[in-house]
Structures are given as C-alpha cells and as structure tokens.
C-alpha positions in Angstrom: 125.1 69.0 93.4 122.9 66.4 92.2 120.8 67.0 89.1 119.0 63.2 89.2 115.9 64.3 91.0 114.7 61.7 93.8 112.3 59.0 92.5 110.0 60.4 95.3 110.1 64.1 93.8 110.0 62.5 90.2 107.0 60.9 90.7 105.1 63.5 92.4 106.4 65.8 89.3 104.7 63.3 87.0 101.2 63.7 89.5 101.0 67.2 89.3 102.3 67.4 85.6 98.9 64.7 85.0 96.7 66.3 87.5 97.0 70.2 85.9 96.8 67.9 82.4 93.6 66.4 83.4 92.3 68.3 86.1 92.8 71.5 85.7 93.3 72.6 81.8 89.6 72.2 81.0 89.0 74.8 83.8 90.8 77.2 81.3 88.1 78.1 79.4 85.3 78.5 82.3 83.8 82.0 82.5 84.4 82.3 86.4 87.9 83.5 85.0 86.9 86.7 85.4 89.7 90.2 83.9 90.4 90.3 88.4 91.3 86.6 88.5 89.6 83.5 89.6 86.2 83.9 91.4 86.5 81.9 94.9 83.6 79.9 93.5 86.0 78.3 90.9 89.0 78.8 93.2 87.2 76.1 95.6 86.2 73.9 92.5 90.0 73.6 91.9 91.3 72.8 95.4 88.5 70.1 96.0 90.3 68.5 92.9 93.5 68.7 94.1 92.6 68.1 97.6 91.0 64.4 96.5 94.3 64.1 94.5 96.4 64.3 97.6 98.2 67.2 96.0 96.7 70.2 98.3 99.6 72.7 99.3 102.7 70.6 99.0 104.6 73.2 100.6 103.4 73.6 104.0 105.1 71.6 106.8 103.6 68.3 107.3 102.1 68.9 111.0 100.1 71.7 108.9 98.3 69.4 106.4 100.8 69.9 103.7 103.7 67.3 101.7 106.8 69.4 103.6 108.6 70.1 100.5 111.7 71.4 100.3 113.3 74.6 97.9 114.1 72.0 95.4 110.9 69.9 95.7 108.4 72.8 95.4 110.9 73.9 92.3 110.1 70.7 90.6 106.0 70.7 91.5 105.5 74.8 91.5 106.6 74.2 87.6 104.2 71.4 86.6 101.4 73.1 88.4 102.6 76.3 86.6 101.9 75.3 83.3 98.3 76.2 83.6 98.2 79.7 85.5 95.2 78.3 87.2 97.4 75.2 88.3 99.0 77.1 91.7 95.7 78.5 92.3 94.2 74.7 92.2 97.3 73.5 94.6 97.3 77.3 96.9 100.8 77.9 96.3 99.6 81.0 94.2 100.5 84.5 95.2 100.0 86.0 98.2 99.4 82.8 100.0 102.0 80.7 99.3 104.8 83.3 100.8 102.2 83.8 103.5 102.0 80.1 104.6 105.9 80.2 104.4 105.9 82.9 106.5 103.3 81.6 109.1 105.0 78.4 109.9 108.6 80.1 110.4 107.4 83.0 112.1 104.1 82.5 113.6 103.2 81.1 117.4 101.3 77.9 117.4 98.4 79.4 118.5 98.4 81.5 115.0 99.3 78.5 113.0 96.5 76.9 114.1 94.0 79.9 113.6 95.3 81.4 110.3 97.9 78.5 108.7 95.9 75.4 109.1 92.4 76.6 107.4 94.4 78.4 104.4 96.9 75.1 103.8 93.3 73.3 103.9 92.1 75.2 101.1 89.4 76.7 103.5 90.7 80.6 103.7 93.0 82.4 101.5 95.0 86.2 102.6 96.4 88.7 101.2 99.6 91.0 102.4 99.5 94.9 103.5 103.0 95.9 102.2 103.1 98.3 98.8 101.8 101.7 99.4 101.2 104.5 97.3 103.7 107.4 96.6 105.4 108.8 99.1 104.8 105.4 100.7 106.7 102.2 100.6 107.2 100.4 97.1 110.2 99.1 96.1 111.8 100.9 99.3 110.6 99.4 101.8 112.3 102.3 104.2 109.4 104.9 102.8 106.4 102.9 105.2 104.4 105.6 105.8 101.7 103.3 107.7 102.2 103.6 111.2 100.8 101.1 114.5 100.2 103.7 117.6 100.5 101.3 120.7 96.9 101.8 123.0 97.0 100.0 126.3 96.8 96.2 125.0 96.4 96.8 121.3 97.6 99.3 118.3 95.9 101.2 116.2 96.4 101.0 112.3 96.2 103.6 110.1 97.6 103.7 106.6 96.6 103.6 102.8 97.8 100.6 100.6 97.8 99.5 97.1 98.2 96.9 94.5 97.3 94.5 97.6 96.6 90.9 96.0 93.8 89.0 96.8 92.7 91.8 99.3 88.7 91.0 97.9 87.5 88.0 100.3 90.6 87.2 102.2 89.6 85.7 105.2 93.0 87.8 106.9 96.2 90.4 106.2 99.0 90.3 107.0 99.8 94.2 107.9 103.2 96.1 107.9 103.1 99.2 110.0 105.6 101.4 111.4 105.5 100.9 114.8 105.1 103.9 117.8 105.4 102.6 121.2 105.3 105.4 123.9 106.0 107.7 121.3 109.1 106.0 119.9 109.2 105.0 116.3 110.7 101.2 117.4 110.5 100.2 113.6 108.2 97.9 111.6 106.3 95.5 112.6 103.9 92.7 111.7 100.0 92.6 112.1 97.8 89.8 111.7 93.8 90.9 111.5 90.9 89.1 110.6 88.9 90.1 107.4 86.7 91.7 106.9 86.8 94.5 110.2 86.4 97.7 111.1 89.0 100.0 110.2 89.7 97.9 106.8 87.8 99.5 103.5 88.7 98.7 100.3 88.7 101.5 98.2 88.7 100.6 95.1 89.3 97.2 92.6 92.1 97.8 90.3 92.4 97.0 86.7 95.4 95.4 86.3 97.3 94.0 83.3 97.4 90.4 84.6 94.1 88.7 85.6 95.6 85.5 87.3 95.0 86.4 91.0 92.1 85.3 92.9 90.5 88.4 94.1 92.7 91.0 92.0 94.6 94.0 93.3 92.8 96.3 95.6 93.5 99.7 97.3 92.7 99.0 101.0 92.2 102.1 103.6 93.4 101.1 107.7 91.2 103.8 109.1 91.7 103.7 113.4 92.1 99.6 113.0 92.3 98.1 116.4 94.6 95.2 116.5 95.1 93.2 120.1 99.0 93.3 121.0 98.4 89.0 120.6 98.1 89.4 117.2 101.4 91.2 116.6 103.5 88.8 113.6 106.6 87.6 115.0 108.3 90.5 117.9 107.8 94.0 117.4 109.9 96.1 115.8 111.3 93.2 113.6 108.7 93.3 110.3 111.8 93.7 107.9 114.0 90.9 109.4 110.8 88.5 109.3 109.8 90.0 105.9 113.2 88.4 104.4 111.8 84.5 105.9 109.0 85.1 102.9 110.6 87.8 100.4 113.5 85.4 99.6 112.1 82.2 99.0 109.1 84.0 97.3 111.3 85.4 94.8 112.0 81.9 93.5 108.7 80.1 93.6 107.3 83.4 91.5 109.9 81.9 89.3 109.5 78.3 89.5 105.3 79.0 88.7 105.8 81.6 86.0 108.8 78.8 84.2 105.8 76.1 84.3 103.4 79.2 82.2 106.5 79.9 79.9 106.9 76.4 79.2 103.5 76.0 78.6 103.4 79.5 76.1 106.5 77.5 74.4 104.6 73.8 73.8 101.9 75.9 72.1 104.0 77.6 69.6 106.0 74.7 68.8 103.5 72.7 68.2 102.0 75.5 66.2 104.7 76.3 64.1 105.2 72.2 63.2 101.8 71.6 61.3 101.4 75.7 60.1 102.8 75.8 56.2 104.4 78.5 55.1 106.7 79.7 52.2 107.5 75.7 51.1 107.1 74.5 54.0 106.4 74.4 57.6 107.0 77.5 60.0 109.8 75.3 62.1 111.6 74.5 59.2 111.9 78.2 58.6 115.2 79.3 60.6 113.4 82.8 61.3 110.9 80.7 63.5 113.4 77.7 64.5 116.0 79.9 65.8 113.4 81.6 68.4 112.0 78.3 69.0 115.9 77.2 69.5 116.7 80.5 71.8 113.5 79.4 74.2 114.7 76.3 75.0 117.9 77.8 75.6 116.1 80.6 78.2 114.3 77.3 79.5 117.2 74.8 80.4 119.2 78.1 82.4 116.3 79.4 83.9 116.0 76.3 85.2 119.2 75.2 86.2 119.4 79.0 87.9 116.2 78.5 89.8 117.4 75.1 91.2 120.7 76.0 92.4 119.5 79.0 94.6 116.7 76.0 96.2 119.9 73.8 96.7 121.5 76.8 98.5 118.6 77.2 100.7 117.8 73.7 101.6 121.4 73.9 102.5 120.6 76.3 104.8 122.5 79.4 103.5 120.5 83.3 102.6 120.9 83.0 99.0 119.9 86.7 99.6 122.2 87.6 96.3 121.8 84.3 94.3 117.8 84.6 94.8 118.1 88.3 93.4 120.1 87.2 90.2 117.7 84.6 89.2 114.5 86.8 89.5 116.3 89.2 87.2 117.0 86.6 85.1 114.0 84.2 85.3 111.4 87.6 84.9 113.6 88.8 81.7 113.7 85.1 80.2 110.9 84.2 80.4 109.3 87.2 79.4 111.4 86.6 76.0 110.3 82.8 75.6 106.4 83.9 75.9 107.5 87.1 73.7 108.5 84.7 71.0 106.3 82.0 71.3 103.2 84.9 70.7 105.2 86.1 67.5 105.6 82.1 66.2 101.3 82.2 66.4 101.3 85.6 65.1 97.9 86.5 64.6 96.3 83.4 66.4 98.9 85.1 69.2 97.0 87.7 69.4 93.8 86.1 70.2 92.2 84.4 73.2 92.1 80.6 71.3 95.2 80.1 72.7 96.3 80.9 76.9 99.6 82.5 74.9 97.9 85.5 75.2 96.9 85.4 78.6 100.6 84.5 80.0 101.9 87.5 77.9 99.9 90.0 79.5 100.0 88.1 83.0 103.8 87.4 82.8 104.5 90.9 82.2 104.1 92.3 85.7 107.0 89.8 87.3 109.8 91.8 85.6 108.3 94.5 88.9 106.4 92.9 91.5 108.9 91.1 94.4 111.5 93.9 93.4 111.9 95.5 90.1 114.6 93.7 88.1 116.6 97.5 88.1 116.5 97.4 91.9 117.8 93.7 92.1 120.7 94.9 89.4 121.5 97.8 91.9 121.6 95.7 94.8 124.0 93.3 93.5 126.1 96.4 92.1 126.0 97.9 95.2 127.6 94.2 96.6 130.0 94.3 93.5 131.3 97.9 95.2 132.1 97.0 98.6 134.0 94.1 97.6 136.0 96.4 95.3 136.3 98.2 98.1 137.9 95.9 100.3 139.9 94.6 97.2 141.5 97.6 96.6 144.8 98.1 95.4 146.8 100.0 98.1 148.1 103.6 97.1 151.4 103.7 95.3 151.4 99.8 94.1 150.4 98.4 90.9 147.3 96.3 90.5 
C-alpha cells in the first residue's frame, strides 16, 4: 500500500480543506443552525457555494454529476469537509444522503437514477432512510423488522412505525425497508422507494436529539395503508438486507472519515488554546497534564486515520471489508470520542460554552459510538468471527495443542 496520496487527490484535499476554511466556517455562527440541524434555507446557501466551487458531491459516479471518487478519495475529501460539521452538509455527503446516493447508483435501475439520484447529487432534493424502528421492532437487529409490504395487484401496501429517521422533515423521498408478504408468504425484506410527502407517510413527531448536525433532525414517521407501485420496488424483492450491505459498509467509514475532519477540528482549537492560555508559570501546553492529552490526540488521530484508510484500500480493491469496516467504526467512534473529550477538558470552562464549535462536536459526536451499529454489537460480531475460526482450529481430541 501506498501512503503518498495522488497529486490529483492532494490537491482536491487542499480545495475542500480552503473551501470549508473560507466558505463554509463563517456559516458556523448563522442562526438558521437551528437544536434539529440545518434549515434547508441554509442547507441550499451551502451547496450553491460548493456547487460554484466545483466541489458538489464528489462521490457520486461521474455520469451522475459527481467527481467519481473512490473509498480512499472520499477518505481524504469527507475529512477536510468534516472539519466544519456543516462542511458534508455544504458538499451532500452528510447523513442519510450520502449512503443513499451510494446505494442508488449500485442498486437502482436507470430509470430511478435519473428520477431520485440525479436531483439529490445536484443539490436539488435531499432523503432520508425507513430502517430503525421502535421496540419490538428492528434496531440494531435488523431480523426484528416488524414493518411489513402486503403485495396488492401491481403495488404493496406499507404499513409500519419508524423512529430516529434522519432528515425525514422535507425529504423529497424514503427509502423504505419492509418485510415483504407476497400471496401470503413472508419472501423477506425488501426495498421501497416513495415520493415525499404522500399519503400513508405522517410524521409523528420531531425528536429532540443530543446532536443537532442533521438537516431536518430525527423524526418518528407512521406508513399508514402506503401504496407503493411494484416499479418502485429498490433493487429485487425479497433482497433488502443483501442490498442494505452496498450502503451499510461503506457508510460505516465515511461516518468515520467526516466525524475525523470534526475531531481534528475540536483538537486545532484546544491546542491552539492551550498555547497562548497561562497558567501556573506558564502556558497550559507546557504543563504535561495538558501536553500529554494534547500528545494522546494526535496519537488517536494518526491511527484513526491510517485505520480508516486501509479498509477504503480494501474496498477499492474490491474485497467486503465486512470485518475490517466493523473494527474501525469501533475504533474511530471510541477515538475520536476521546480526542473531542480532551480537547473540551484543555478549554475547560470556555469548553463548556458555545464560543467555541468544541461544544457542539462533543454533544454531536456522541451519538456515532450507536448509530450504524453500536460499537458492543460490532465487538460481538467480530467475537462471534474470532469463535468459528477457533472452531475450525481446534485441537483434535487426545493431542496436545
């Protein structure tokens, strides 16, 4: 592997890295940055910016509007436009619709692309995804779906209650998973495109939420009798899960590779905090108390890193990284969770206040450590791998390991 990154990629790093600089940190402070993220009123004063600096969703496949990155070219851009939380929202590759477009152009026909891809990797639309469901429903078990799709003559009919749904306030479309019942047969999960907002879609209520970085919140949304057209079926029916895993994996990272930009970000502030504050003789980073967790985030920064930027390599090579993807977002969540914990405790009591994004990032950073799996359900996953190969290993019966 390579680490010298292409002068192509390094100079669109240096863009974006100048563009969320200029462009995009003075936005910080504008009261459209409401506690349920973004209004769309700033959300389309960001992406005009970035759309006139040629930097609109780098992600999505060239044919589609976008720069056709690959793994490791959206981990080296998703972290520059990551150091402002409103940077991914500026570029769309925030949360939901980043994964979404991902999934769109690997699993979508052409005629979906071009009515639900091309406006969103415009900057035109935005979505959200029908997934999470209250208890008894699916969470982190994705084998509890209690929605359910009833097939009726040429369409199916949606009925179901989900929650924490991103961005679910003004998305132009969802992306629904529903257990599927064809001729009374439970054929399995399946994948449901509908236009918002429709009949048979109510959103119950706006959550309030620790984090306040996603444009249109978290709602709970009701499917009440939804009519969906059999054409608008995601993908083949019956095959939601094995399409799921075409945006779960890669989404796992680029949470990572955005939230790395925000911990970097968190870091600058403190250090350059802790350089001019005087304290006790002298300044707080010649204190080792302060230099040592100053030390310790670069150290949570360089591996985080390096971890997020193998598992691209292994997917632009074309391999799962089903298990390597797991063991970063367990590691990237906890790290960088610990860099933005330290770098609030360096400001201490300015930490604590809104005159710096620190405290922003620590409450908004807090929720990746569950969303896209909780890091104890990655940990039992890979434990659960760790077992069958011990399996399979085993020493035979009456021999000596």
């Amino acid at each position: 592997m390579d680490f010298a990154l292409p002068p192509d990629l390094a100079t669109l790093e240096a863009r974006t890295a100048a563009f969320v600089g200029d462009e995009v940190l003075p936005f910080e402070a504008d009261p459209r940055r409401t506690a349920h993220g973004p209004t769309d009123d700033l959300r389309r004063d960001l992406v005009a910016k970035a759309r006139a600096a040629g930097l609109l969703s780098p992600h999505v496949p060239k044919a589609w509007g976008g720069l056709g990155l690959s793994h490791l070219g959206k981990a080296v851009v998703f972290e520059a436009a990551g150091y402002s939380m409103l940077g991914p929202i500026a570029l769309a590759i925030a949360a939901p619709d980043e994964g979404n477009m991902h999934l769109l152009a690997e699993v979508a026909s052409e005629a979906q692309k071009a009515r639900y891809l091309a406006p969103m990797a415009a900057g035109e639309t935005r979505s959200c995804f029908l997934m999470t469901e209250p208890h008894p429903g699916a969470g982190a078990d994705p084998s509890l779906l209690k929605t359910t799709a009833v097939k009726d003559g040429d369409h199916f009919v949606i009925n179901g209650l989900k929650w924490l749904i991103t961005g679910a306030e003004g998305a132009a479309f969802a992306i629904i998973m529903a257990r599927t019942v064809v001729e009374g047969r439970d054929v399995g999960a399946t994948m449901f495109l509908a236009d918002l907002p429709a009949e048979g879609v109510r959103i119950v209520r706006a959550l309030d939420t620790l984090d306040s970085s996603f444009t249109g919140g978290h709602a709970e949304v009701a499917l009440e009798n939804l009519r969906v057209p059999a054409s608008d079926v995601l993908g083949a029916v019956g095959e939601g899960f094995r399409h799921a895993q075409a945006r779960l994996v890669p989404a796992r990272l680029t949470h990572c590779m955005r939230w790395l930009g925000a911990a970097r970000r968190a870091h600058d502030i403190a250090t350059k905090y802790a350089g001019r504050r005087e304290a006790f003789g002298g300044t707080l980073l010649s204190h080792e108390g302060v230099g040592f967790m100053l030390a310790d985030n670069e150290i949570d920064l360089h591996t985080t890193r390096l971890a997020i930027r193998h598992a691209a390599w292994l997917l632009d090579k074309g391999e799962k990284a089903n298990v390597e993807s797991s063991m970063v977002k367990v590691f990237a969540s906890e790290a960088i969770f610990r860099i933005v914990d330290r770098s609030l405790q360096v400001l201490g009591g300015l930490g604590m206040t809104r005159d710096t994004e620190v405290e922003r990032i620590f409450r908004d950073v807090r929720g990746f450590r569950i969303y896209d799996g909780p890091s104890e359900v990655h940990r039992w996953n890979i434990a659960r791998r760790l077992a069958r190969g011990a399996a399979v290993k085993a020493v035979p019966e009456g021999r000596a390991a």
